[in-house]
N, C-alpha and C positions, 0 to 999 in steps of 0.2 A: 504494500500500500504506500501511493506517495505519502513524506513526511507532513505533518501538519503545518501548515502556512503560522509564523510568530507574531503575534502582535503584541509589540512590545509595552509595557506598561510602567509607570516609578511607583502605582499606588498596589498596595499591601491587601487591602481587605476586597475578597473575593465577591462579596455578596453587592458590594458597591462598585466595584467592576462590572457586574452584569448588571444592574441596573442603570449607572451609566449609558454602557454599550447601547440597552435595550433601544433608548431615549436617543443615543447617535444613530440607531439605525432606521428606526420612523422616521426624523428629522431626513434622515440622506435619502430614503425613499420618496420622501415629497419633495424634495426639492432634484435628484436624479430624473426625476419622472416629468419632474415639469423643466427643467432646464436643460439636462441630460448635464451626466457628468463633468466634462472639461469645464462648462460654464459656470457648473455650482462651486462655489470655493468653501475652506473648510471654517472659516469665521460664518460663512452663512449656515452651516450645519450646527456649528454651535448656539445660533441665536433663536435657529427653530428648536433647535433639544433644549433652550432652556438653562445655557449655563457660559461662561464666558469659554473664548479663544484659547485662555492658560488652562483652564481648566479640561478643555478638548486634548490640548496635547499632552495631558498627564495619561492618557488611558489610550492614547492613538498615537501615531508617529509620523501619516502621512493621508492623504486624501483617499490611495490604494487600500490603506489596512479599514477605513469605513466598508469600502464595498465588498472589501474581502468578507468582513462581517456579516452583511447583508445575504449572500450567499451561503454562508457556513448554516446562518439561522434556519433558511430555508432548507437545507438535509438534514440537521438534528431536528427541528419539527417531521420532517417527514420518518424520520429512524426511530423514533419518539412511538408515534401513532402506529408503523407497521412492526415494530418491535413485538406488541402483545400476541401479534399471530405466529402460532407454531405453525410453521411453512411445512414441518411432516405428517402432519396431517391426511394429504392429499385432497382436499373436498372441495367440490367450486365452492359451496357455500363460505370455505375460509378464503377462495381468491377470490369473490364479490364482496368479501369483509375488506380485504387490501383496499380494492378497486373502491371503495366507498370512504374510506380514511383516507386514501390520497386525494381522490380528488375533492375532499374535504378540505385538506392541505391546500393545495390551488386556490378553491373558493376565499380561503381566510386570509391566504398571502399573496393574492393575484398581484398586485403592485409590487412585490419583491421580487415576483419571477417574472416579469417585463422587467424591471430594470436590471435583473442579474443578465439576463439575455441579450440585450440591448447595450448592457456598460462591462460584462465580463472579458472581452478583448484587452481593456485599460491595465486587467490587472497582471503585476510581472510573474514573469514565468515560474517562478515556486508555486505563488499562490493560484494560478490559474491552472498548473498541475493539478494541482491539488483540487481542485474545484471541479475538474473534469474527473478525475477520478471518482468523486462523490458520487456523479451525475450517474457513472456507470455501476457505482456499489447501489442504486434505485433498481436500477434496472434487474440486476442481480437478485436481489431479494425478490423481485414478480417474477423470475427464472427459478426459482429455485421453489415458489409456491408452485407454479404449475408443472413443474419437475416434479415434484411431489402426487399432480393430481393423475402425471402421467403412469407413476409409479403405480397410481390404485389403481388404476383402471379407468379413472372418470374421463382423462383426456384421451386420443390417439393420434400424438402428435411426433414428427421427429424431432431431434434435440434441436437441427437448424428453426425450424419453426417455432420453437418453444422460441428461441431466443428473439427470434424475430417478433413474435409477440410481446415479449417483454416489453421490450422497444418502442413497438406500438402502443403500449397501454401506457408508457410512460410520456409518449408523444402528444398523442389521442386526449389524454387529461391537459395536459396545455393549451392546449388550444381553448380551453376557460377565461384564461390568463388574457388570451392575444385577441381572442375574440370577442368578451365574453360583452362590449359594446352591442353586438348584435345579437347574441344570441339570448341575452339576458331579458329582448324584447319578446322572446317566443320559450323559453324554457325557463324552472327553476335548476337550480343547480341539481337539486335531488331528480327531475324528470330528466337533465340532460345527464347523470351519471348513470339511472337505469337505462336509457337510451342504449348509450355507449358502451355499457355489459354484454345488452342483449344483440346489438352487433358484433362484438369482438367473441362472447361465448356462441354463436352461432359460426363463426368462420370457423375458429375453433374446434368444434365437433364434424 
């Protein structure tokens, strides 16, 4: 697994590190989102989070280690939520459980995954390692659910397709994020994620 991306810190107490963070990384999502990265600078991120310029750089080092943040949040939220499913199982009903916590995920953090996708080129090559490797350890975990389902017998898929579906479901759910301007005119999230079951577990079989 790439090494974890560092962001460096001077402050000591852990529980005020993440709180901070939390508050740097809303602030950089609204203002990412509406400015896009190079324009938003890091005195603005501090005055939307709420706390002076000195106090940004005691928790952060660089405009990079913000977005870096932004990103990480978004795979521990997801690693979070799909963590409770024992992937050995085998059952669709545990990979329509995945399929419903991720794109939960999406629904709650759409604004982080448009700007992660939109502004994760910016970040340097450690951290964007890193970042892509995450994106692949998602995918992974709906591989190894449905690897599981192949195992019982629910699925009849080859392993290429297994993977290939991964992929898809982890695609397939973004498109909430990228679209969800129009789509949110004709669906709720909960009718466009059973949608999107009943198309992927229909190819599927």
């Amino acid at each position: 697994m790439e090494k974890k991306h560092e962001v460096k810190t001077s402050v000591k107490d852990e529980n005020l590190i993440e709180k901070r963070r939390e508050q740097m990384i809303r602030a950089a999502v609204t203002l990412f989102k509406e400015k896009g990265f190079h324009r938003a600078t890091t005195r603005e991120i501090a005055k939307e989070a709420g706390f002076s310029i000195g106090t940004l750089y005691e928790y952060i080092r660089t405009k990079e280690d913000v977005l870096y943040l932004v990103c990480d949040s978004i795979y521990n939220e997801v690693h979070n939520r799909l963590s409770q499913i024992n992937a050995e199982n085998g059952t669709i009903g545990d990979l329509k459980t995945a399929i419903r916590h991720y794109y939960g995920v999406i629904d709650d953090m759409s604004d982080e995954f448009v700007v992660m996708y939109q502004e994760s080129k910016s970040l340097p090559k450690g951290a964007l390692e890193y970042v892509l490797t995450k994106e692949l350890e998602m995918v992974k975990i709906f591989h190894k659910i449905i690897t599981g389902c192949i195992q019982a017998g629910e699925l009849g898929l080859t392993d290429a397709q297994a993977q290939l579906y991964a992929h898809t479901l982890v695609v397939q759910g973004q498109m909430w994020a990228f679209r969800r301007w129009a789509l949110r005119k004709e669906f709720t999230i909960e009718q466009f994620t059973e949608l999107q079951m009943e198309l992927l577990l229909h190819g599927m079989k």
